[in-house]
C-alpha positions in Angstrom: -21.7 -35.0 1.5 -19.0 -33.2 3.3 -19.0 -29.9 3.8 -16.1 -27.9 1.3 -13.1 -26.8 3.3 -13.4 -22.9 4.2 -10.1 -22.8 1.4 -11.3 -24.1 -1.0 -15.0 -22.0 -0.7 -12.7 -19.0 -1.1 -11.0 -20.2 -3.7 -14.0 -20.7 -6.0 -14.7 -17.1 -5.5 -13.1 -14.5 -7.4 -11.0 -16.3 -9.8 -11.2 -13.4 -12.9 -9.2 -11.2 -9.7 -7.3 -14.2 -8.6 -5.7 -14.7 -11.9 -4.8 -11.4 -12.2 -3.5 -11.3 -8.8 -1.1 -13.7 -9.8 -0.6 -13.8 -13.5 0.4 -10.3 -13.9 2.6 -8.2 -16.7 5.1 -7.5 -14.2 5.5 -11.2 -13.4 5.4 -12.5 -17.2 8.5 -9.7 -17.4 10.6 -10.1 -14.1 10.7 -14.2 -15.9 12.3 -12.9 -18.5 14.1 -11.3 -17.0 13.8 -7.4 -18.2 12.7 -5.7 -15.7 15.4 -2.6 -14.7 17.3 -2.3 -11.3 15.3 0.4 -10.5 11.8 -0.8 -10.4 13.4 -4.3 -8.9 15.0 -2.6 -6.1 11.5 0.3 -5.5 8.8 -3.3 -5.4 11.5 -5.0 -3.1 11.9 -2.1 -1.0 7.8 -2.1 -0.6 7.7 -5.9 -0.1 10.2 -5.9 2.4 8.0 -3.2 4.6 5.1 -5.6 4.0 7.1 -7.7 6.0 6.6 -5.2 9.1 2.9 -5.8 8.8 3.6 -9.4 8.5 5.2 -9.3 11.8 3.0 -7.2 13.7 -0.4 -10.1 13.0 2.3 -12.7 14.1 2.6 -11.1 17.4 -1.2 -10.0 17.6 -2.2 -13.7 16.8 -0.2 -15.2 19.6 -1.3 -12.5 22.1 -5.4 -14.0 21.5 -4.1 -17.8 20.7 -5.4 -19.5 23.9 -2.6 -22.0 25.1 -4.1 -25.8 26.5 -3.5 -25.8 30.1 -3.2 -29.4 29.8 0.4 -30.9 29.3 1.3 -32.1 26.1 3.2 -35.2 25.3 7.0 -34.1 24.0 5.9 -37.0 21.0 2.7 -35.1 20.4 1.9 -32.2 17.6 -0.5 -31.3 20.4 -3.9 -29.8 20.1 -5.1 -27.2 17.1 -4.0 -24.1 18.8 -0.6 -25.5 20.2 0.2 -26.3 16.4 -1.1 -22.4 15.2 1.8 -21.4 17.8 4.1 -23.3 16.1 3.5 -22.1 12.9 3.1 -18.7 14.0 6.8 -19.0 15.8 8.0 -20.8 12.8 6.5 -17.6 10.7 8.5 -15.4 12.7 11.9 -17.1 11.9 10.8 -17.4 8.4 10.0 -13.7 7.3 13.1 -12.5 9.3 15.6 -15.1 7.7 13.3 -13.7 4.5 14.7 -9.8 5.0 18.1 -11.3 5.6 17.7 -13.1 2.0 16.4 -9.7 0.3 19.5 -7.7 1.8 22.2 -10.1 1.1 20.7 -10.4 -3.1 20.3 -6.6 -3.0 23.9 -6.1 -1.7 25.3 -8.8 -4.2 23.5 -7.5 -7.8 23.5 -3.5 -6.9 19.9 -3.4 -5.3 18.5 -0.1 -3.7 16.0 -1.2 -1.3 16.1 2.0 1.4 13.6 4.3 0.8 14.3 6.2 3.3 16.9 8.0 1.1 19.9 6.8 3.5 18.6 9.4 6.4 17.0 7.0 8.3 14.0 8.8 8.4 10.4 7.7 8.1 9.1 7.1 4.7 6.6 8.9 2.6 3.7 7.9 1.4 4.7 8.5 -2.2 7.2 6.1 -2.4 4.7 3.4 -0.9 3.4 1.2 -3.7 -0.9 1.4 -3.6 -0.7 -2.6 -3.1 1.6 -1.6 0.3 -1.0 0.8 1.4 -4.0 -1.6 1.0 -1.7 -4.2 2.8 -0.7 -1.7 6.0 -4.6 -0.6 6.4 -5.5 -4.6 6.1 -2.8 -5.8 9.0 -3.8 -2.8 11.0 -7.1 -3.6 11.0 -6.2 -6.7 12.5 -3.6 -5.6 15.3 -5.5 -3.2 17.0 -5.1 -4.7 19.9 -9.1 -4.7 20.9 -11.2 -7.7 21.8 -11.2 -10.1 18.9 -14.5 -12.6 18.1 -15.4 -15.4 20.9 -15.5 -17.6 18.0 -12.1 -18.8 16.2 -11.0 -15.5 17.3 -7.8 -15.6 15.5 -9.7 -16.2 12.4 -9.4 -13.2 10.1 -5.2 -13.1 10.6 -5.1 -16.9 10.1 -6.8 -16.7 6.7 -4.6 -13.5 5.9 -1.9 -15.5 5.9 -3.0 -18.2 4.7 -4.0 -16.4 1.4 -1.2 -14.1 1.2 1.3 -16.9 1.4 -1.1 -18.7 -1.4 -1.3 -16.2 -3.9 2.3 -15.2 -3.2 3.4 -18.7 -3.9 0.9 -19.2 -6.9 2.3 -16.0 -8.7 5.8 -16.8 -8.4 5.2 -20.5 -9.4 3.2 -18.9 -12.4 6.2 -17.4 -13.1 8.7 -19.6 -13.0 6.4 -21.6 -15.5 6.8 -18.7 -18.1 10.7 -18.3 -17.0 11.1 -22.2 -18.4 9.3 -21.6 -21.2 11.3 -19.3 -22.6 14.8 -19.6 -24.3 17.6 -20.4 -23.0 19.6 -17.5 -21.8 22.6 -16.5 -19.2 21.0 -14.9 -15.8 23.8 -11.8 -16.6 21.9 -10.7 -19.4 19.0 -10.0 -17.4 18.4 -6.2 -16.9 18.6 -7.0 -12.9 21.6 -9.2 -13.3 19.7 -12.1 -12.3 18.6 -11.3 -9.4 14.9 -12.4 -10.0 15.8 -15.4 -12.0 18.4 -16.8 -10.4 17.6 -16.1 -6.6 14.2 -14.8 -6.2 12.2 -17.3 -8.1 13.7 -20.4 -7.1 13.6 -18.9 -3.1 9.8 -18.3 -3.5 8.7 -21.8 -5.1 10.6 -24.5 -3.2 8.9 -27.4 -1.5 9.7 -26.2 2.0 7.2 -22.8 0.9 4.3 -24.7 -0.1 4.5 -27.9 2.8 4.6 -24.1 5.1 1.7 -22.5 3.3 -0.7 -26.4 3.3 0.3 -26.9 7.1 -1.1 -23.5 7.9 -3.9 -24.5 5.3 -5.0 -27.7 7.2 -4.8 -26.0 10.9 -7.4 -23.2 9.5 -9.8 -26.0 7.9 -9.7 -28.3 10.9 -10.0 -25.3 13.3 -13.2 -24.2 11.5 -14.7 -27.3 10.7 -14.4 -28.2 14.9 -15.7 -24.8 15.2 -18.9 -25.3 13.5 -19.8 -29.2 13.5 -22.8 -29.3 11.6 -24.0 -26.1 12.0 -24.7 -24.4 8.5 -25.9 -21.4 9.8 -22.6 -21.0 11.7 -20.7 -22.2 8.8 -22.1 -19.1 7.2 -21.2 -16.7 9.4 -17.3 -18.2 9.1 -17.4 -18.1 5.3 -18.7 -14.5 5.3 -16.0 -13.0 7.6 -13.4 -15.2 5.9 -14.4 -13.8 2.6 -14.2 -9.8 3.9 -10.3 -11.0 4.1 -10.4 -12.6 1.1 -11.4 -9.9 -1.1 -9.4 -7.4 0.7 -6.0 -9.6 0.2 -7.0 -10.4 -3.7 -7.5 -6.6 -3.6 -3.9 -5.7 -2.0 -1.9 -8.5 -3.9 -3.7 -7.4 -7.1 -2.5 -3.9 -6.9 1.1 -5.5 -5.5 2.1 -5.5 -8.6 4.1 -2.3 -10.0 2.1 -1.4 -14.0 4.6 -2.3 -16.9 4.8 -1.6 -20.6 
């Protein structure tokens, strides 16, 4: 029998925390669309500085990517670390065109996303959500800049975004389920506007997300499946250090979402 992909190991784990992760109140209300400006604007302001961490593992994964001396052919997708640089620049062009997005919706329906009051000064701790904080301590334990594992040393930030991308994805597709479910209704009754309805939601659950998130999905199952061969004992050692991240992301995304009536 072959051996379960290191994905789908962690995502038999957990799943009481994964639901909630990504089946939460605030979800079920930003598809109807009633959630106010001002918490809108105060969990976009905190996702967009998750974005900051976001950048910071890009570049710490290609600093310890190891690059194939040999030449690749300009026809070929090239060898499993070549295509993790790819990604990983395609990541890059991805979460900045992402702030872009935020900026240009939070001009156009009125949302505050600057919290640090206009000054331009650093930000409190305060107005940091407690799933932002578990998410800064997470990426900065992986962009410290010290020697990383011999084995699939870019293991840990590769399943980080694997699973934040996963869950992300999951939880928005989750819902836009409810949002279709409900009546009929014109985006400018929304509380926000419409910003969530008619912008976010449809930006976070197109095709191009989820063929991004299942490419980076079948570099980290091929990587670790070359890595370990046969080798169970190996295989453990994989699934235990993938799971630490695991449980730490369900842990962050979990408490991502702001507590609503």
């Amino acid at each position: 029998m072959a051996p379960q992909p290191l994905t789908s190991h962690l995502l038999s784990l957990n799943g009481d925390q994964f639901a909630r992760a990504t089946q939460s109140p605030f979800l079920a209300r930003a598809a109807s669309g009633s959630l106010s400006k001002p918490l809108i604007s105060h969990w976009l302001a905190n996702d967009r500085l998750y974005m900051q961490g976001y950048i910071r593992l890009t570049g710490e994964l290609l600093r310890i990517t190891k690059m194939p001396s040999k030449p690749t052919p300009s026809t070929s997708p090239g060898p499993l670390e070549l295509r993790l640089v790819d990604w990983l620049v395609s990541a890059l062009v991805n979460i900045r065109r992402e702030e872009r997005f935020f900026m240009d919706v939070a001009e156009r329906y009125g949302l505050d996303v600057d919290l640090t009051g206009g000054d331009g000064a650093s930000i409190s701790e305060e107005k940091k959500i407690e799933g932002l904080k578990r998410y800064e301590k997470l990426f900065d334990s992986l962009t410290t800049g010290q020697s990383a594992e011999a084995l699939l040393p870019w293991l840990e930030g590769v399943v980080l975004f694997w699973a934040t991308e996963k869950v992300y994805f999951e939880a928005w597709s989750w819902a836009k389920r409810q949002a279709e479910g409900l009546a009929e209704k014109e985006y400018g009754s929304d509380a926000d506007g419409g910003a969530i309805r008619k912008e976010f939601i449809p930006n976070w659950t197109n095709n191009e997300f989820i063929e991004f998130v299942g490419t980076l999905e079948g570099i980290l199952n091929e990587g670790v499946q070359e890595a370990v061969g046969g080798d169970e004992g190996l295989r453990k050692e994989i699934e235990q250090r993938a799971e630490r991240v695991w449980q730490q992301l369900l842990d962050a995304e979990e408490a991502f979402w702001p507590t609503v009536d």
